[in-house]
C-alpha positions in Angstrom: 160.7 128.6 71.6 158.7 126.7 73.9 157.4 123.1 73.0 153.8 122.9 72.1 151.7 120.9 74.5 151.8 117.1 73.8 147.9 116.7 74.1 147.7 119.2 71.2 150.2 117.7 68.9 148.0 114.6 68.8 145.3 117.0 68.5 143.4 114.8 71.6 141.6 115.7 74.6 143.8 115.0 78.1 141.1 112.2 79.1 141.5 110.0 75.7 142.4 106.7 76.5 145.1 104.5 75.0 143.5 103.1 72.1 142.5 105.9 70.8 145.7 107.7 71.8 147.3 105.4 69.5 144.8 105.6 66.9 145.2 109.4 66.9 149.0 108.4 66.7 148.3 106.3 63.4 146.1 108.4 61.6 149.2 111.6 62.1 151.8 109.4 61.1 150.2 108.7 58.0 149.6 112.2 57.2 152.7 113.6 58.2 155.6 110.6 57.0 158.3 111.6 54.8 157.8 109.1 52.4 154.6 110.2 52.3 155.7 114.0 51.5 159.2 113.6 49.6 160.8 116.8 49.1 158.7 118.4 52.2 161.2 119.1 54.7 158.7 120.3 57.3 157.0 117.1 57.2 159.9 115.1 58.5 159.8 117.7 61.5 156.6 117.8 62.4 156.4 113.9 62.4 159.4 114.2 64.6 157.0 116.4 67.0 153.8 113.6 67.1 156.4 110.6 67.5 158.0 112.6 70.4 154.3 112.8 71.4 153.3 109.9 71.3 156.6 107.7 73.0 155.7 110.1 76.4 152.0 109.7 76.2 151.6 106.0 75.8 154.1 105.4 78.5 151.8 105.3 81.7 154.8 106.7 84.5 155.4 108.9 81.1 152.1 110.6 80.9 151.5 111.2 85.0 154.7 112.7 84.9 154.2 114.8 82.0 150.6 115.4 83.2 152.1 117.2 86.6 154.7 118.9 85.4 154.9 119.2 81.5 158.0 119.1 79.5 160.0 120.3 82.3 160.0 116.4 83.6 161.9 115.3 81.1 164.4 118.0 80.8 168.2 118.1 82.1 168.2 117.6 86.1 164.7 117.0 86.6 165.1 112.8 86.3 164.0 112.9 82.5 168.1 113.0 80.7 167.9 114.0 77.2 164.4 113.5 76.6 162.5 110.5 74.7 165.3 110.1 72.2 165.0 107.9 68.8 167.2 105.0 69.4 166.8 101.4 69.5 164.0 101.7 71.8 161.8 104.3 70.3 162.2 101.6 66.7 160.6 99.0 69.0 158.0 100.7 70.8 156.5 101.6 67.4 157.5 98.8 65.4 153.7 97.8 65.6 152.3 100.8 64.2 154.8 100.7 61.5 153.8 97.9 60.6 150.3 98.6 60.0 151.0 101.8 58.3 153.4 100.6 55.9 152.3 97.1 55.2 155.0 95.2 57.1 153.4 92.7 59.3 154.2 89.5 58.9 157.2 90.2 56.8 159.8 90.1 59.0 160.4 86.6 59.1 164.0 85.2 59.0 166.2 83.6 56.3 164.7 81.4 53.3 161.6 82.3 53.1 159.4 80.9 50.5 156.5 81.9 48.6 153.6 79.6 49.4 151.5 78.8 45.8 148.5 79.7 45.4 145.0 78.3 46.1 142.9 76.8 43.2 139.4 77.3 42.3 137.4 74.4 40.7 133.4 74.4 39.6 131.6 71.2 39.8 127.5 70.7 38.8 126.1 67.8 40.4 122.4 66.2 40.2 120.1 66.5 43.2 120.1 62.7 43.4 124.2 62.9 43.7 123.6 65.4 45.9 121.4 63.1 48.0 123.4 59.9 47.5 127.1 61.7 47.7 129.6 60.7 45.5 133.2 60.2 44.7 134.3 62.1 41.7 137.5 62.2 39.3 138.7 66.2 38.0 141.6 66.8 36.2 142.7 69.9 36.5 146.3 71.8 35.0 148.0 72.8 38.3 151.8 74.2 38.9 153.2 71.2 40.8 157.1 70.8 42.1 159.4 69.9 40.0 161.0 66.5 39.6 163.9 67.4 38.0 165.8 69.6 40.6 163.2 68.7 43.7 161.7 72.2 43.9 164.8 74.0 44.7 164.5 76.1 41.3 168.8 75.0 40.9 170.1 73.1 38.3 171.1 69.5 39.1 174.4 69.2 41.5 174.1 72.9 42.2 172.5 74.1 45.1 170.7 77.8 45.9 173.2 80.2 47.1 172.6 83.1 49.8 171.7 86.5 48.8 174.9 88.7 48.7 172.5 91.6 48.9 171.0 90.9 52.2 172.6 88.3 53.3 170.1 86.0 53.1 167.7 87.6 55.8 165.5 88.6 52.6 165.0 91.9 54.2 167.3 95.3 53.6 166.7 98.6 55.9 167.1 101.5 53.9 167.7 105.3 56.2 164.7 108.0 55.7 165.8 110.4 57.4 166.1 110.0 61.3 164.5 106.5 61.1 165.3 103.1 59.4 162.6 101.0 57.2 163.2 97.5 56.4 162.0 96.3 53.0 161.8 92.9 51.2 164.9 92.3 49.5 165.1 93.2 45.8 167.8 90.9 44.7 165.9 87.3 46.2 162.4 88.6 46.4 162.5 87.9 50.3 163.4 84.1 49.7 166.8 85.1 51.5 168.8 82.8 48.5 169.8 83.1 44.7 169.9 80.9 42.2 173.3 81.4 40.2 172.7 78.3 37.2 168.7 77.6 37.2 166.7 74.0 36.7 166.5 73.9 32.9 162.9 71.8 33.2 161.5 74.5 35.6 163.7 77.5 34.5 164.4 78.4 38.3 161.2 78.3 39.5 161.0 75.0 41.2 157.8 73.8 39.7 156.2 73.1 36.2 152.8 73.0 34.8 150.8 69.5 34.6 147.9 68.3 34.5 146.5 65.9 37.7 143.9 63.9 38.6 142.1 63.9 41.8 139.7 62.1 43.5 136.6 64.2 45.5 134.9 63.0 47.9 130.9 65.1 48.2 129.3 64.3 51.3 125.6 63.5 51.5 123.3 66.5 51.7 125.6 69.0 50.3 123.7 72.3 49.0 124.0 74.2 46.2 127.3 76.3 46.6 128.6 74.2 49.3 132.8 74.6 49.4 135.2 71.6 49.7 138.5 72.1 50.4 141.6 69.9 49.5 144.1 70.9 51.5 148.0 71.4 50.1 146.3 70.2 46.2 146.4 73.6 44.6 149.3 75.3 43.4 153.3 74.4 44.6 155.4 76.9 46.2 158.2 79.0 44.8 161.5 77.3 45.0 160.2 74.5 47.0 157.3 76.8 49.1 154.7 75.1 50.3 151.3 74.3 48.0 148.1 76.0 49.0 145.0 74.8 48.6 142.5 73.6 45.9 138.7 74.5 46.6 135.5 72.5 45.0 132.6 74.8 45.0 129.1 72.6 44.2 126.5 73.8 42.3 123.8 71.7 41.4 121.5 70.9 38.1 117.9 71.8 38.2 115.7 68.9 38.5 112.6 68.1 36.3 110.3 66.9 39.4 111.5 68.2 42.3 112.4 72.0 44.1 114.9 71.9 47.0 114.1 73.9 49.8 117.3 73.5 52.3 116.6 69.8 53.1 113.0 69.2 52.1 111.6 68.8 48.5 108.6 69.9 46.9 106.9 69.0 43.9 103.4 69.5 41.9 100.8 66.5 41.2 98.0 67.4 38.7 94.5 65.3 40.0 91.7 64.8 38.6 88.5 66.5 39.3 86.7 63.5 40.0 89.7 62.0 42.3 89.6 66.0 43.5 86.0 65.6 44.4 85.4 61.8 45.9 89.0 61.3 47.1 91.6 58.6 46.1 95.4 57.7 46.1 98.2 58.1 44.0 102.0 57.3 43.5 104.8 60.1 43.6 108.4 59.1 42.5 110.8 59.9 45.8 114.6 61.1 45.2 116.2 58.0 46.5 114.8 55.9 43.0 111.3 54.4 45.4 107.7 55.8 45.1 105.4 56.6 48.0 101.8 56.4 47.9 99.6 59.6 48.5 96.1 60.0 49.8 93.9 62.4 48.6 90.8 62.9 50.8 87.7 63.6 49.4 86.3 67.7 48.8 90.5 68.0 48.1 91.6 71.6 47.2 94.1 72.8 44.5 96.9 73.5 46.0 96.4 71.4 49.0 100.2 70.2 50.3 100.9 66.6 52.0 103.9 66.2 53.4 105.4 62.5 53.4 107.8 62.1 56.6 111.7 61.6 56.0 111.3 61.6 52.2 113.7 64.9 51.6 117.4 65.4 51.6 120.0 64.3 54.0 121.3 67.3 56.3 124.5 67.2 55.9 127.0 65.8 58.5 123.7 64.5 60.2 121.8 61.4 60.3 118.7 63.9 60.1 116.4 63.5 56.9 114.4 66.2 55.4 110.6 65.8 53.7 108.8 65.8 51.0 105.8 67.8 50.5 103.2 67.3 47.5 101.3 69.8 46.5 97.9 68.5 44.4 96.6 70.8 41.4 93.5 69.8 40.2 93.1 70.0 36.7 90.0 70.9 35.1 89.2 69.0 32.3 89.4 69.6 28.8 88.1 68.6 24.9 84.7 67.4 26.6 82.5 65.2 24.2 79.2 65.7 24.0 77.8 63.5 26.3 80.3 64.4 29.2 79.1 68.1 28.8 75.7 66.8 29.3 77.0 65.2 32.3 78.7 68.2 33.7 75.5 70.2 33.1 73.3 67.8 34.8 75.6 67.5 37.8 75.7 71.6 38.1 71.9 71.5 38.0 72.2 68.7 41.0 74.8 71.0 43.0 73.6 72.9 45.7 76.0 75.5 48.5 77.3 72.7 50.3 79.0 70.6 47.7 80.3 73.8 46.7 80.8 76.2 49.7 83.5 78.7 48.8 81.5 79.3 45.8 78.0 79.7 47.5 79.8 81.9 50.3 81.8 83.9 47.6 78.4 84.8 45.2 76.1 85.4 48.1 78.8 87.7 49.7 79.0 89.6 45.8 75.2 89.8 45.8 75.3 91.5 49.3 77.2 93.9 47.8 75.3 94.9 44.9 72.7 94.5 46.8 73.7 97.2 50.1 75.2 99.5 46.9 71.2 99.7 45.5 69.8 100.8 48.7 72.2 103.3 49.6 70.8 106.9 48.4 
């Protein structure tokens, strides 16, 4: 029976290039693996087929070949031996897709290898004016930490770990499936490459116990809400003397009764009088680093009018930069009048005119236009 063409096992087109060659490669493999299909026998032959495939049509000298004269360039006589073959070779030349099909990157790593702990999460709430001022701050937190008693080795004092009689202490074992070899993390050490006959009775083999520590933080000035801070080798130990990994501070900050943060400026509200509104004057506003500013309010001010003071905001952090502080004026109408200030009040609305009040005068004669143009039209 003859072979089927290459370019169709691989189900590609003869002008694909090499990525996605081998990306045609990796998604067949996948389908068509043994140990994806147990008990399929035509699955270990067919994957036979696309490896066969594949080993001629990534090779560049390979594919020309095989591109002029088809399989008969690698048959007996014509230069090519016995064909691809599956030996050492063919395990190396794939031992990158492998590897990303069945997890094993990274994992082939030689004797003793141990299990780095794991990272830490801690929550912190801070006040804006910590967050403006940075502090340093004290958390205690219950972390796995090595083990006095037997050093982090997991062993029991004047013992030591002893290497894995099942692998040998490469904390890797291959196993045959079929025509090709896997290598798997060792089930007797868990990949550590050593066993522990008579365990550390304080850590019960594990090289690291539970207690509680106390750290010391330092928070920058200018950090945001949800800012991270990383400690580097504070969180968990290691396994059997592994190394720690890491303990990460994540900020989040208090809501303040005065000010809004808005990246590295700050905003906040100022109720005015109408008269101060209306003939102009000055006040004070508190300012996140504990002073006060002063704030002039022209006269004919709006509500809502903003005024920003210069440099008065947050720190930017990691920057000598300062944000600023914008005021925002609402002028408050008054309220519970006596008698004689409604007198007042009506005797100055009798006195106004359009140009003390503008927007007003503009706004009613632009509504009497309107009802006016709606009356004439037939």
């Amino acid at each position: 029976m003859s072979k089927a063409c290459y370019y169709e096992t691989l189900e590609v087109e003869r002008s694909i290039d090499e990525a996605g060659l081998k990306t045609a490669f990796r998604k067949l493999a996948m389908k068509w693996h043994p140990d994806k299909n147990p008990g399929d026998p035509s699955c270990e032959h067919k994957f036979k087929e696309i490896s066969e495939a594949y080993e001629i049509l990534k090779d560049g000298n390979k594919r020309a070949a095989y591109d002029r004269y088809g399989h008969a360039a690698f048959e007996q006589g014509n230069g090519g031996g016995h064909g691809p073959g599956f030996g050492a070779g063919f395990a190396s030349s794939f031992s990158d897709i492998f590897e990303d099909l069945f997890g094993m990157a990274g994992q082939r790593g030689g004797r003793g290898g141990r299990e780095r702990g794991a990272d830490l999460r801690y929550n912190m709430e801070i006040t804006l004016e910590e967050a403006f001022s940075g502090k340093t701050a004290q958390i205690n937190i219950p972390v796995a930490v090595t083990c006095e008693t037997c050093s982090g080795t997991g062993a029991k004092a004047g013992t030591k770990p002893k290497t894995c009689s099942t692998c040998g202490g490469a904390g890797r074992v291959r196993q045959a499936q079929g025509f090709f070899t896997l290598e798997r993390t060792c089930p007797g050490c868990q990949g550590r490459g050593q066993m522990i006959e008579t365990p550390c009775g304080s850590c019960s083999g594990q090289g690291r116990v539970q207690k509680e520590r106390t750290l010391s933080v330092n928070i920058p000035p200018g950090v945001e809400d949800g800012t991270r801070i990383r400690l580097s080798g504070e969180g968990e130990a290691g396994v059997q003397g592994g190394p720690a990994g890491d303990l990460y501070i994540f900020l989040s900050l208090a809501s303040h009764k005065f000010f809004q943060r808005d990246g590295a400026d700050l905003h906040c509200r100022v109720p005015v009088s109408m008269v101060t509104a209306a003939m102009g004057g000055e006040f004070e506003v508190p300012t996140i680093d504990q002073g006060k500013t002063k704030v002039k309010v022209p006269s004919g001010t709006q509500s809502g009018r903003r005024f920003r003071v210069a440099s008065k905001g947050m720190p930017v952090l990691r920057s000598r930069q300062m944000g600023d502080m914008y005021v925002q004026v609402v002028v408050e109408t008054p309220q519970n009048l006596t008698k004689k200030q409604k007198e007042l009040l009506a005797e100055f609305e009798k006195l106004s005119s359009g140009e003390t009040q503008p927007e007003a005068a503009g706004f009613f004669k632009m509504v009497k236009d309107f009802f006016g143009t709606r009356a004439n039209t037939p």
